[in-house]
DRENLOZA-794500 format. One record per residue (C-alpha): x, y, z; chain; residue number from 1. Coordinates in nm, 3 decimals. Example, Ala and Ser with C-alpha at 12.3 -4.5 7.8 and 13.67 -1.06 7.14 Angstrom:
<atoms>
<atom X="1.230" Y="-0.450" Z="0.780" cadena="A" num="1"/>
<atom X="1.367" Y="-0.106" Z="0.714" cadena="A" num="2"/>
</atoms>
This chain:
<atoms>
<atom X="-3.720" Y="-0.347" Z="3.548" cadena="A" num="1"/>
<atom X="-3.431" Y="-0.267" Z="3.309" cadena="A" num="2"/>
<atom X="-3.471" Y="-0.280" Z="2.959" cadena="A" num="3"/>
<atom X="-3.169" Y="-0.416" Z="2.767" cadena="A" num="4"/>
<atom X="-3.056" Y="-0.261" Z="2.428" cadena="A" num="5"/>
<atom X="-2.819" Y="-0.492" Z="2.199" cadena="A" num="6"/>
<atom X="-2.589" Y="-0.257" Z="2.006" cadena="A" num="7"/>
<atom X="-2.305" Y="-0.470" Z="1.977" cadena="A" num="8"/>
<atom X="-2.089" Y="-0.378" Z="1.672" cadena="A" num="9"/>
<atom X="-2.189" Y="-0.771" Z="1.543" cadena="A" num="10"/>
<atom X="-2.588" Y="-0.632" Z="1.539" cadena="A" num="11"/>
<atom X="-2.510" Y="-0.285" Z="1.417" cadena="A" num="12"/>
<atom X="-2.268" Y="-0.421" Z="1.104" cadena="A" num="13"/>
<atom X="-2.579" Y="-0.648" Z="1.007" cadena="A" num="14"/>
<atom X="-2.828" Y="-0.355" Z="1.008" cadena="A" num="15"/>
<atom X="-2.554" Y="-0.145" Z="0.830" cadena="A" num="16"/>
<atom X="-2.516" Y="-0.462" Z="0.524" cadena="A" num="17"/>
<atom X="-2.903" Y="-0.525" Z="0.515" cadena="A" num="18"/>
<atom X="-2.954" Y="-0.136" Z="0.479" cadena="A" num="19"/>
<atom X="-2.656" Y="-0.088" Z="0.197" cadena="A" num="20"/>
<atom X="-2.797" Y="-0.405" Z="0.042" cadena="A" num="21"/>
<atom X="-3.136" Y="-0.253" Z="0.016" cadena="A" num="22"/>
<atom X="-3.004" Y="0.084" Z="-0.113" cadena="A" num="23"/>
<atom X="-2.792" Y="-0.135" Z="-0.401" cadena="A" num="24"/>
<atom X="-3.070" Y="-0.355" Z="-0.489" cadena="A" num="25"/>
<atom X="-3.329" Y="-0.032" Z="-0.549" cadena="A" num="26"/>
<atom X="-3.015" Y="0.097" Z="-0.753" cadena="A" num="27"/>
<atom X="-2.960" Y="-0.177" Z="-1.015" cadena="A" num="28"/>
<atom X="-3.322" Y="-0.257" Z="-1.053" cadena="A" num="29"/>
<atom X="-3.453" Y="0.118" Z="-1.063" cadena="A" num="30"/>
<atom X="-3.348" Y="0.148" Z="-1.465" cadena="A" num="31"/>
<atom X="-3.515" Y="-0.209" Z="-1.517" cadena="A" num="32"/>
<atom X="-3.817" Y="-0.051" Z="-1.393" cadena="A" num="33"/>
<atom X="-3.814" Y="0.261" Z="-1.545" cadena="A" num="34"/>
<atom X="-3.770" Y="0.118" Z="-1.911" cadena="A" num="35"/>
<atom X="-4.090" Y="-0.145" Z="-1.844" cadena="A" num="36"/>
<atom X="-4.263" Y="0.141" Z="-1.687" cadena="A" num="37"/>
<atom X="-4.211" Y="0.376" Z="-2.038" cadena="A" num="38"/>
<atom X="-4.147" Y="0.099" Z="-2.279" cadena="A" num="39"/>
<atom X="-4.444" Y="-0.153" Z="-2.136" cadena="A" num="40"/>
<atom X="-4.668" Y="-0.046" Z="-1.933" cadena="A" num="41"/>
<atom X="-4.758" Y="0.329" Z="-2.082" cadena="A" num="42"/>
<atom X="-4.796" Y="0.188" Z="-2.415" cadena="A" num="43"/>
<atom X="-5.045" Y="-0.053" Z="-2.287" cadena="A" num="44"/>
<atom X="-5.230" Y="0.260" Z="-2.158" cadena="A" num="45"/>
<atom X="-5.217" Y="0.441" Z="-2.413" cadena="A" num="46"/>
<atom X="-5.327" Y="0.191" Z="-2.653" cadena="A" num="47"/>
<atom X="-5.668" Y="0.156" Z="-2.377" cadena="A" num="48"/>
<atom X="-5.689" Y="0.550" Z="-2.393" cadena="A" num="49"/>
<atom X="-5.710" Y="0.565" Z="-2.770" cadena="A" num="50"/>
<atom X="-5.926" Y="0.242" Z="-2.831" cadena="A" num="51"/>
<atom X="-6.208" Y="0.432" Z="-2.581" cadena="A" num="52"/>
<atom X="-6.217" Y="0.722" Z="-2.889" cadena="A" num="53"/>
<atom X="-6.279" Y="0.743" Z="-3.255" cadena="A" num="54"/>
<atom X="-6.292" Y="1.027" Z="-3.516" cadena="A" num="55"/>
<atom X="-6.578" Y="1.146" Z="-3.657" cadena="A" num="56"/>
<atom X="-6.633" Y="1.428" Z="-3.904" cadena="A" num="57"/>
<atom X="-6.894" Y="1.683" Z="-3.875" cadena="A" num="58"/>
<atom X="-7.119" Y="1.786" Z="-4.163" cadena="A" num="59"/>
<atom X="-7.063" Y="1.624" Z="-4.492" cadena="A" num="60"/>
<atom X="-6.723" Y="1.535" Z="-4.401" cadena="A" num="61"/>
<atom X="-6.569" Y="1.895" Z="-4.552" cadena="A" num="62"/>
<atom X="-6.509" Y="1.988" Z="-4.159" cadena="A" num="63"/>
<atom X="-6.189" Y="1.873" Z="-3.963" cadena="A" num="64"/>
<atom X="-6.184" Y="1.529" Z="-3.767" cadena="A" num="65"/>
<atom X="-6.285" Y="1.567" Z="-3.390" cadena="A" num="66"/>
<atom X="-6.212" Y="1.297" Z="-3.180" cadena="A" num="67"/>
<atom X="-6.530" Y="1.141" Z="-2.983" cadena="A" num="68"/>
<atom X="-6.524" Y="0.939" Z="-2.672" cadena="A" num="69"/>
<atom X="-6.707" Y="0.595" Z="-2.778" cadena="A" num="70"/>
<atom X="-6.699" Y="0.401" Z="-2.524" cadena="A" num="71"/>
<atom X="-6.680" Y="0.003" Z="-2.624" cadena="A" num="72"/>
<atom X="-6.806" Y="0.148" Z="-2.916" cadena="A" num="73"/>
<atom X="-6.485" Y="0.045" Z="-3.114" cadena="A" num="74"/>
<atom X="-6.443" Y="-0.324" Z="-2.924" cadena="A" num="75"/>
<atom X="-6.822" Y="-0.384" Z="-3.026" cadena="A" num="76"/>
<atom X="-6.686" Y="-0.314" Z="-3.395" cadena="A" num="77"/>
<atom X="-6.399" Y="-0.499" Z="-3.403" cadena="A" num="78"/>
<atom X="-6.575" Y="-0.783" Z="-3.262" cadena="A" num="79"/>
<atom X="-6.862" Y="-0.772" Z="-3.522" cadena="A" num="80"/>
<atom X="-6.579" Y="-0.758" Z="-3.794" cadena="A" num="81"/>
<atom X="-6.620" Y="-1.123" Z="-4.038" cadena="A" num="82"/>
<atom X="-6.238" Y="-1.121" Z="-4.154" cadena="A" num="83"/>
<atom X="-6.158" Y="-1.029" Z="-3.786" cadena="A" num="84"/>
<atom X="-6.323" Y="-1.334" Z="-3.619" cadena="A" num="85"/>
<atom X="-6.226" Y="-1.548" Z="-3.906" cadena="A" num="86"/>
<atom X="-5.874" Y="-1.436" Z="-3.803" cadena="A" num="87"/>
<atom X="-5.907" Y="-1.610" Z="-3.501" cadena="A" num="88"/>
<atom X="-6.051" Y="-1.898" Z="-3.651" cadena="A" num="89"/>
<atom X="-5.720" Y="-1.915" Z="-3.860" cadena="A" num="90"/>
<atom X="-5.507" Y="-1.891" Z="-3.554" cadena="A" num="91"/>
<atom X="-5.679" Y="-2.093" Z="-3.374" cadena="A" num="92"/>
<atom X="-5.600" Y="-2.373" Z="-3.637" cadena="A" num="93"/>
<atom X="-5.252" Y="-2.267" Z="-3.629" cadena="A" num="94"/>
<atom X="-5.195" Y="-2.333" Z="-3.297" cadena="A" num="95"/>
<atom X="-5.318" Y="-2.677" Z="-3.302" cadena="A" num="96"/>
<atom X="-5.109" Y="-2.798" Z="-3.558" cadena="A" num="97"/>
<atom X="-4.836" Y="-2.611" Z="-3.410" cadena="A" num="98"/>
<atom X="-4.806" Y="-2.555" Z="-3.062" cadena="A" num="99"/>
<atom X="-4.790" Y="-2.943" Z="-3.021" cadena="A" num="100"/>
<atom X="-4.572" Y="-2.999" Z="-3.360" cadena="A" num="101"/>
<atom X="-4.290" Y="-2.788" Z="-3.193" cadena="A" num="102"/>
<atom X="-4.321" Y="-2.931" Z="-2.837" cadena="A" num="103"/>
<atom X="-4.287" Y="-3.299" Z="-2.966" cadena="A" num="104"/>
<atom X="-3.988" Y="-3.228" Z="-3.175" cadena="A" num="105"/>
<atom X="-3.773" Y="-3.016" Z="-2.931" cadena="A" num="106"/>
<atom X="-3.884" Y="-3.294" Z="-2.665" cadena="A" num="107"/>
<atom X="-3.737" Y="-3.567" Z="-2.918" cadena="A" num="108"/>
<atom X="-3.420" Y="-3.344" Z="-3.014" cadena="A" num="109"/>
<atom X="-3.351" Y="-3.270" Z="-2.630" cadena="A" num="110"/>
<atom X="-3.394" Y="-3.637" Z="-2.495" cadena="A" num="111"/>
<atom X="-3.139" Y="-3.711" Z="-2.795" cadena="A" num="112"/>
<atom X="-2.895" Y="-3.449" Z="-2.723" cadena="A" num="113"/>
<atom X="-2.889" Y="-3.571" Z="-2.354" cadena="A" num="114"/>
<atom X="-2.848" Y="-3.924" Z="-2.500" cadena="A" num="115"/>
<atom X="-2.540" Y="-3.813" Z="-2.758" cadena="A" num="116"/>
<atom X="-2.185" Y="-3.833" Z="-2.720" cadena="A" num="117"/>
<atom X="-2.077" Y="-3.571" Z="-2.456" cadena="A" num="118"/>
<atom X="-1.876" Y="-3.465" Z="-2.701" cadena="A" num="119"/>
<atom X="-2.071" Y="-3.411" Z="-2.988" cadena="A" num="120"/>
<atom X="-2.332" Y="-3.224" Z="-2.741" cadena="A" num="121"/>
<atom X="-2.183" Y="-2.856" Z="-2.778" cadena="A" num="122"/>
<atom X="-2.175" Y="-2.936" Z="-3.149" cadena="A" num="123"/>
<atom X="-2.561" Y="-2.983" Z="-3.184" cadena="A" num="124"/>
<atom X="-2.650" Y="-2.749" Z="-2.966" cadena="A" num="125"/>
<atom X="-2.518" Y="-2.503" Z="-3.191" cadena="A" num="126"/>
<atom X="-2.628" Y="-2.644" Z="-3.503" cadena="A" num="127"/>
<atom X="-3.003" Y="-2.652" Z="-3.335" cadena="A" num="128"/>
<atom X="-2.981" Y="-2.296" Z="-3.181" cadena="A" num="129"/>
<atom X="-2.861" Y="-2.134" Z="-3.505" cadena="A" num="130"/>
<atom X="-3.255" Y="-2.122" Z="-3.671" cadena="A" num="131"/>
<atom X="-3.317" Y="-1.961" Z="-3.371" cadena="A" num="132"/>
<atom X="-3.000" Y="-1.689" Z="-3.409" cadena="A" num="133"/>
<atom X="-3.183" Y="-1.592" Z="-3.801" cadena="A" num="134"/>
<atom X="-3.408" Y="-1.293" Z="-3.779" cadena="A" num="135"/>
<atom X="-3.800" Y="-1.396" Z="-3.786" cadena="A" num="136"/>
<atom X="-3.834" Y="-1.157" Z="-4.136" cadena="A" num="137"/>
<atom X="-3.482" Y="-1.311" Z="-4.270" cadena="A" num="138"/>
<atom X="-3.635" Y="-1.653" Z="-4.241" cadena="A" num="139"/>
<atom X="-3.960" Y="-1.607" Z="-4.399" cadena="A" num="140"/>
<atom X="-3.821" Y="-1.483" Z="-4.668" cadena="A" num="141"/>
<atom X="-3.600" Y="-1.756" Z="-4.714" cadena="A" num="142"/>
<atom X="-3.886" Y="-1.991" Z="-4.674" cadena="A" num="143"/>
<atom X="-4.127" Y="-1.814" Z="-4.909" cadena="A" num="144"/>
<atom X="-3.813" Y="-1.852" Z="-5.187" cadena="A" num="145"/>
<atom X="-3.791" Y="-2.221" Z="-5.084" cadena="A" num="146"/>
<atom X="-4.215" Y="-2.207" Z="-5.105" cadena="A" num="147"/>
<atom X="-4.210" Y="-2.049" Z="-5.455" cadena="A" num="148"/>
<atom X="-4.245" Y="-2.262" Z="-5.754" cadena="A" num="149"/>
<atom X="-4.025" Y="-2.162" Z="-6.048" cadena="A" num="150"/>
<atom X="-3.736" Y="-2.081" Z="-5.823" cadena="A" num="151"/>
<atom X="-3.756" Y="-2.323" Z="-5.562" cadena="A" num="152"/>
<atom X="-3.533" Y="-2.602" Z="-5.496" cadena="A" num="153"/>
<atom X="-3.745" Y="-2.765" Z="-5.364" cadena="A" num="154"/>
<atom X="-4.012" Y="-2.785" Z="-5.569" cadena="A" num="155"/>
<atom X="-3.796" Y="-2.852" Z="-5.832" cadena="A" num="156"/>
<atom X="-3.680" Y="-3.138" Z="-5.736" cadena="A" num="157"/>
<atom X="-4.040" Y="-3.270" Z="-5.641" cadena="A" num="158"/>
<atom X="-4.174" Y="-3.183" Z="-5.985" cadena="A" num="159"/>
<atom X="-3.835" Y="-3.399" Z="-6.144" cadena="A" num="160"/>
<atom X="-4.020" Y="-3.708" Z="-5.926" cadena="A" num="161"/>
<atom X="-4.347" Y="-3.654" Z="-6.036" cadena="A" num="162"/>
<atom X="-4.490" Y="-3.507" Z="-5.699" cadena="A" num="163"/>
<atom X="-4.685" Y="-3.164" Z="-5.800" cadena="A" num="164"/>
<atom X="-4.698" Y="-3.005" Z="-5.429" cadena="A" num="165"/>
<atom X="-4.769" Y="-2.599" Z="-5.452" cadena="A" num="166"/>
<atom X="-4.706" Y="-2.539" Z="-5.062" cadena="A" num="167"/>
<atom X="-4.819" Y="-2.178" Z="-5.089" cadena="A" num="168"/>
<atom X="-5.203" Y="-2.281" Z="-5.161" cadena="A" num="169"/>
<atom X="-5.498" Y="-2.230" Z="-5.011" cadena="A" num="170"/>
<atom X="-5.487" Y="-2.601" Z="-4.775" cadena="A" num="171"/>
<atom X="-5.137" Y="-2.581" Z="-4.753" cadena="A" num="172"/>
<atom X="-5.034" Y="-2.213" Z="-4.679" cadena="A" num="173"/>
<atom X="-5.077" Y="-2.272" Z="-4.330" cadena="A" num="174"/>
<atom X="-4.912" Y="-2.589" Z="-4.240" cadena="A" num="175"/>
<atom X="-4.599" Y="-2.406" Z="-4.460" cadena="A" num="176"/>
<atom X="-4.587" Y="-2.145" Z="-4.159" cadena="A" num="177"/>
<atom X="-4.629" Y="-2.380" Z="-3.914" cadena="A" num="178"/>
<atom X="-4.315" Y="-2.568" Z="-4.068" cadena="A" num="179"/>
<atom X="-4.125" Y="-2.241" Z="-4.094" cadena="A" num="180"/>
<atom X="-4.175" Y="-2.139" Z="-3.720" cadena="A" num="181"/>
<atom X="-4.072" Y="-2.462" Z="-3.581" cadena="A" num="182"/>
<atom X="-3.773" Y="-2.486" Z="-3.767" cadena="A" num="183"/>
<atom X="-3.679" Y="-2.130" Z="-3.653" cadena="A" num="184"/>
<atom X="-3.821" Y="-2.186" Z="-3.250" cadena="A" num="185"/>
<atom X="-3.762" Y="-2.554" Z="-3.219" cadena="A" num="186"/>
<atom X="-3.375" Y="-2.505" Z="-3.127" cadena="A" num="187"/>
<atom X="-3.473" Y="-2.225" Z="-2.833" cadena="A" num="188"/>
<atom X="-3.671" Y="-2.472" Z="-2.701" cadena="A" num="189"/>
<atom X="-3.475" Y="-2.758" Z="-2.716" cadena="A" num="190"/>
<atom X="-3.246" Y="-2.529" Z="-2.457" cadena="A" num="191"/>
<atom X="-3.480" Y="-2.534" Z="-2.197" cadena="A" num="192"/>
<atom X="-3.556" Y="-2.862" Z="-2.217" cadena="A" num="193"/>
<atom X="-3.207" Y="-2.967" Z="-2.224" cadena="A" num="194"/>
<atom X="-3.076" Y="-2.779" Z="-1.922" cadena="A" num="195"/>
<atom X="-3.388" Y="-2.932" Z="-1.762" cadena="A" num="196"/>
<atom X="-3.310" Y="-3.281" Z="-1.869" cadena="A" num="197"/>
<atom X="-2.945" Y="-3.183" Z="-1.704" cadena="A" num="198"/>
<atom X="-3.070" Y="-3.139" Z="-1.372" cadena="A" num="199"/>
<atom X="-3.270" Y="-3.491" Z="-1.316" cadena="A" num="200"/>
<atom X="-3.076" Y="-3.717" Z="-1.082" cadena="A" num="201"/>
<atom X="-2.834" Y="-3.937" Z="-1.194" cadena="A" num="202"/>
<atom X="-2.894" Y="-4.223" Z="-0.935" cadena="A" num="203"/>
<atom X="-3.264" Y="-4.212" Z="-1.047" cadena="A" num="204"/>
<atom X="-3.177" Y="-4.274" Z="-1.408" cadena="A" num="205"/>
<atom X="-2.911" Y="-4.558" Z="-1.300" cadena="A" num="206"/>
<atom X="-3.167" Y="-4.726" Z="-1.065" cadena="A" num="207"/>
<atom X="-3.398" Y="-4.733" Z="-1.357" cadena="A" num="208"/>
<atom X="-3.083" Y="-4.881" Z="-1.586" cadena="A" num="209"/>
<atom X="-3.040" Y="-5.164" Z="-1.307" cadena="A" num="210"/>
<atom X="-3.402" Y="-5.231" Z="-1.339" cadena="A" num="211"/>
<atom X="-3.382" Y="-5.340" Z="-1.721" cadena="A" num="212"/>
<atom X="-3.519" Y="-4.991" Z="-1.848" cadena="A" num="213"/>
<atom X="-3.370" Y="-4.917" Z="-2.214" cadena="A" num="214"/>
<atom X="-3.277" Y="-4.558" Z="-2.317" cadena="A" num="215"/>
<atom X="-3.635" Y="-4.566" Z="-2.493" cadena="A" num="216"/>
<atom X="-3.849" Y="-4.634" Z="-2.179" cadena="A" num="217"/>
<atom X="-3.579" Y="-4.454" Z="-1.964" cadena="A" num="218"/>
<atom X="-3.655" Y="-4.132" Z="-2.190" cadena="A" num="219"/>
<atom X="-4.062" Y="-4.130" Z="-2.189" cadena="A" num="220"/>
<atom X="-4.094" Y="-4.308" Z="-1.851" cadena="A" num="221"/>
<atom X="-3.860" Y="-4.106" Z="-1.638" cadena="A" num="222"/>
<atom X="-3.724" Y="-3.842" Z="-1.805" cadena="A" num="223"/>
<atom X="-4.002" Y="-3.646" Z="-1.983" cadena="A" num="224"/>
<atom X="-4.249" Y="-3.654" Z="-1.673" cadena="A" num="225"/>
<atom X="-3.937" Y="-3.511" Z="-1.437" cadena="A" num="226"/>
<atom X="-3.894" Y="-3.231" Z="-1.696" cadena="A" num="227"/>
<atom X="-4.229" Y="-3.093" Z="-1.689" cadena="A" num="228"/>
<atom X="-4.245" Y="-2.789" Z="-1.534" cadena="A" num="229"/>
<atom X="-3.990" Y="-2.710" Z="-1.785" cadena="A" num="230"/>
<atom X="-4.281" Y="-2.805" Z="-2.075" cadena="A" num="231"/>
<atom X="-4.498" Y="-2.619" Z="-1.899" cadena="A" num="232"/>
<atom X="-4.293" Y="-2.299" Z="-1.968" cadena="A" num="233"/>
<atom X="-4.172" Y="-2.386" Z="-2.293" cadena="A" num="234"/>
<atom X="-4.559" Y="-2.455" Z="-2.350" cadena="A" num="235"/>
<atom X="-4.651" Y="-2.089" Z="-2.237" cadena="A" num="236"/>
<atom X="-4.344" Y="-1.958" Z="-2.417" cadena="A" num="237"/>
<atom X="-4.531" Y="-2.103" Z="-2.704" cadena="A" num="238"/>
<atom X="-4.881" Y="-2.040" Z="-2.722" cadena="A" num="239"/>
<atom X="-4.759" Y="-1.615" Z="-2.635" cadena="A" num="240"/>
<atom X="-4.553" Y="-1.656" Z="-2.956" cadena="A" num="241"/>
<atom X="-4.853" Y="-1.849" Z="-3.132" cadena="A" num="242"/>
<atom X="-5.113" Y="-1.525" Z="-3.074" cadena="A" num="243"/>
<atom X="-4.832" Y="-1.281" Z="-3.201" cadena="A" num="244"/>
<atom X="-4.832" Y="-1.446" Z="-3.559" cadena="A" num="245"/>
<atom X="-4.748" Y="-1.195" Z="-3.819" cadena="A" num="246"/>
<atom X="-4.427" Y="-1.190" Z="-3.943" cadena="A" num="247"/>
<atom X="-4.472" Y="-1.511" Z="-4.135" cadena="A" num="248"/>
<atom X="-4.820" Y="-1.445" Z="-4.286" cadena="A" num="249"/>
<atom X="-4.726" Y="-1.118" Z="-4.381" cadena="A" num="250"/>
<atom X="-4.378" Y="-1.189" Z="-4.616" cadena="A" num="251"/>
<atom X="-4.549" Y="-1.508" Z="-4.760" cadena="A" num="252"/>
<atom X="-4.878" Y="-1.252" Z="-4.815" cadena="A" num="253"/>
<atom X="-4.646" Y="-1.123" Z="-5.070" cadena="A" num="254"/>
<atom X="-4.588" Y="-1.432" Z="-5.275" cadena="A" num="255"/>
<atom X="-4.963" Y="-1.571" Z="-5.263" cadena="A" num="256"/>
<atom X="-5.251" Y="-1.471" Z="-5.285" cadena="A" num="257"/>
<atom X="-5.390" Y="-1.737" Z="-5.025" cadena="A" num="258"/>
<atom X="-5.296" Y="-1.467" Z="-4.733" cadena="A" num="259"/>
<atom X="-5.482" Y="-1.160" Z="-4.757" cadena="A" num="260"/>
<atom X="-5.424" Y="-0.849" Z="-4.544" cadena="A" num="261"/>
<atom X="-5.655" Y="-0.950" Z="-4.248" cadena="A" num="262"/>
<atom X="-5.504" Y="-1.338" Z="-4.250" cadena="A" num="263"/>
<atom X="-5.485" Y="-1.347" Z="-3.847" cadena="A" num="264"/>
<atom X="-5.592" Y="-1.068" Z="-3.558" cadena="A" num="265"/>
<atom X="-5.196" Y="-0.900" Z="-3.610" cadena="A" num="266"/>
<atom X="-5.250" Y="-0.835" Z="-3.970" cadena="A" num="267"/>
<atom X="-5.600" Y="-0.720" Z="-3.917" cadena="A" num="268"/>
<atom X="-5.468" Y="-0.435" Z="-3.661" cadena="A" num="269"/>
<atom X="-5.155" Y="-0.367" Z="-3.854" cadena="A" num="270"/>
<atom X="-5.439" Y="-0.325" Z="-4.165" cadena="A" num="271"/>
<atom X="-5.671" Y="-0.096" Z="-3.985" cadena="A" num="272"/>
<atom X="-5.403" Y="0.148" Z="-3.852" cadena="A" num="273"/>
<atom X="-5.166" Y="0.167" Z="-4.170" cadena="A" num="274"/>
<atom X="-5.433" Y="0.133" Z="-4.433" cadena="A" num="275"/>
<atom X="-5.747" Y="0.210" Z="-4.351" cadena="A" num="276"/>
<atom X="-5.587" Y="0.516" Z="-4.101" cadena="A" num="277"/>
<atom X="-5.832" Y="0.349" Z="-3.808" cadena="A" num="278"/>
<atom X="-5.612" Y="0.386" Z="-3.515" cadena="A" num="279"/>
<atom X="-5.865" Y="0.331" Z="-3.214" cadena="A" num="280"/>
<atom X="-5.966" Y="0.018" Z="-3.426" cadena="A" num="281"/>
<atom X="-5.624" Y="-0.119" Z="-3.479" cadena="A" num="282"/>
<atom X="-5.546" Y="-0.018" Z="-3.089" cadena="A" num="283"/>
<atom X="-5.915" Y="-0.209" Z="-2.953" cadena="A" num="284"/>
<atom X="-5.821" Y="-0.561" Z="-3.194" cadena="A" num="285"/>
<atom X="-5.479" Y="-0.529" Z="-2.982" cadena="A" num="286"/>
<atom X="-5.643" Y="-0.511" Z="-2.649" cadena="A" num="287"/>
<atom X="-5.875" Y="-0.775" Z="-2.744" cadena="A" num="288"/>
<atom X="-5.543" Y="-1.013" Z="-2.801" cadena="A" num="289"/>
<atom X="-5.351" Y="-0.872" Z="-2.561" cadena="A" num="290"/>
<atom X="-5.648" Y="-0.986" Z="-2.289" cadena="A" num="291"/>
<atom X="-5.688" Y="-1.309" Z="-2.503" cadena="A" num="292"/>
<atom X="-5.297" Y="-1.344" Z="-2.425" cadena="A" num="293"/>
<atom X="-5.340" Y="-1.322" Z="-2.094" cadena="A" num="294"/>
<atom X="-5.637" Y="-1.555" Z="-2.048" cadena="A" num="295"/>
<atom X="-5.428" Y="-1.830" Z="-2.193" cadena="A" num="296"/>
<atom X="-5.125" Y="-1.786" Z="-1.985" cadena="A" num="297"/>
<atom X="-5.307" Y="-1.788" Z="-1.689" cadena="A" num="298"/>
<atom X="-5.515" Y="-2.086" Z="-1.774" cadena="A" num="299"/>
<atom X="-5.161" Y="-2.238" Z="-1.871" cadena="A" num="300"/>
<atom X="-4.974" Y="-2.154" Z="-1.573" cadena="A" num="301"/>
<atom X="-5.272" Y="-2.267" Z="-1.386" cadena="A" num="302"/>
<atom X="-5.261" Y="-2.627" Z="-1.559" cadena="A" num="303"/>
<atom X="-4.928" Y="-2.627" Z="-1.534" cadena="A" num="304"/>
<atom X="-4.883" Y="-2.546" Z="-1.172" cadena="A" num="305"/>
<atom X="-5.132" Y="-2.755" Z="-1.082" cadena="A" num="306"/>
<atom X="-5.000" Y="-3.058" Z="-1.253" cadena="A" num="307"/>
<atom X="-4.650" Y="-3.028" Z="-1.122" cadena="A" num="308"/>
<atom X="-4.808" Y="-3.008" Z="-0.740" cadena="A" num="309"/>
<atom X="-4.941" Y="-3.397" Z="-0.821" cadena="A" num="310"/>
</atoms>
């Protein structure tokens, strides 16, 4: 019985490009790696090493600060925390108003830009993207000047009609920063839903045309259902975003007095390691959102998934 061995220069050039292929792959994507591994993933541990301690001072508090292990000790606390929970209640009303506000209009903006003028497409594109392009800091503070009465605009021009409207008070603080982060993430979002719209079949929209469907029925009939794994990203995209308010709250904290220091979770942390010097506090509340994060996305990406399988 003979055994036969296929070395023909064919078989050996394939091993030699899957092997070099390998090697070139591992090369480009080892520096990826090795800044998530440093940048991502360590912090993450550290920020579980530190929550597990907490400082406690011997004697009448003369003595120097020793660092005990606790345990859940610090979760338990930040849990049992009033202006933490009603931080969550907070963004948990922000992202119902929200999270569908922005989904609606870049889902309206994107079925109109597929609808426009091809040549007017690039042009709003732009103009719809450039919110988007302004810092998240730069654009609170333009919308807390736009917000503030005296040297708004805005309210100016309300008050000259009679309508009194102080949008940085207590009932309407928050629908003001839902308003400010759609106009600023309503554009990225209209993106993906446009280069989604871009990749439904022609014939399937012209059948529908034949049929007697108008650009109306065309849009939420055809269109909007064939684009929705696309809203199920943009919709995970979105409630991420939604659990990592600060930025917002935190420049309009400065022109009312309707946001306090602990508004949401992310100011609460930020508070108890800057301010109150509580570092395995500030690093527990993160974990606690952080696993909150995750919960969502996977509940999300479950819905989502499962939906698009139908």
């Amino acid at each position: 019985m003979t055994v036969r061995i296929d070395d023909s220069p064919q078989r050996l050039r394939r091993r030699t490009i899957r092997g070099t292929g390998g090697r070139t792959a591992a090369f480009f994507l080892t520096p990826f790696f090795l800044v998530f591994l440093v940048a991502m993933i360590a912090p993450v541990i550290y920020a579980i090493g530190l929550s597990l301690f907490a400082e406690r001072r011997s004697g009448l508090g003369f003595g120097g600060a020793e660092k005990v292990f606790v345990g859940l000790g610090n979760y338990a606390d930040v849990l049992a925390s009033d202006t933490f929970v009603a931080g969550f209640g907070r963004l948990a009303l922000y992202c119902v108003l929200y999270v569908p506000t922005l989904l609606c209009v870049a889902l309206a903006l994107a079925l109109l830009l597929d609808a426009a003028v091809a040549k007017a497409r690039r042009l709003f594109q732009v103009l719809l993207f450039l919110p988007h392009a302004v810092p998240g800091v730069i654009a609170a503070l333009i919308w807390a000047y736009l917000y503030t009465p005296g040297v708004s605009p805005i309210v100016s021009a309300l008050a000259s009609g009679g309508i009194q409207v102080d949008f940085l008070s207590v009932h309407l603080v928050l629908p003001s920063m839902v308003n400010v982060a759609v106009w600023e993430w309503a554009g990225y979002n209209v993106i993906i839903l446009f280069t989604a719209l871009q990749a439904v079949p022609r014939e399937v929209l012209e059948a529908a045309r034949v049929d007697g469907a108008g650009e109306i029925r065309s849009a939420l009939a055809i269109k909007a259902p064939l684009i929705g794994p696309a809203l199920g990203v943009a919709l995970l995209f979105t409630m991420i975003g939604s659990l990592q308010l600060f930025t917002e709250p935190k420049i309009l904290s400065t022109a009312t007095t309707a946001v306090t220091s602990t508004w949401v979770p992310n100011m609460w942390a930020y508070d108890a390691a800057f301010n109150r010097n509580n570092l395995p506090q500030a690093a527990a509340a993160s974990i606690v959102l952080a696993l909150l994060a995750g919960a969502l996305s996977w509940v999300v990406s479950h819905l989502t998934s499962k939906g698009s399988t139908r």
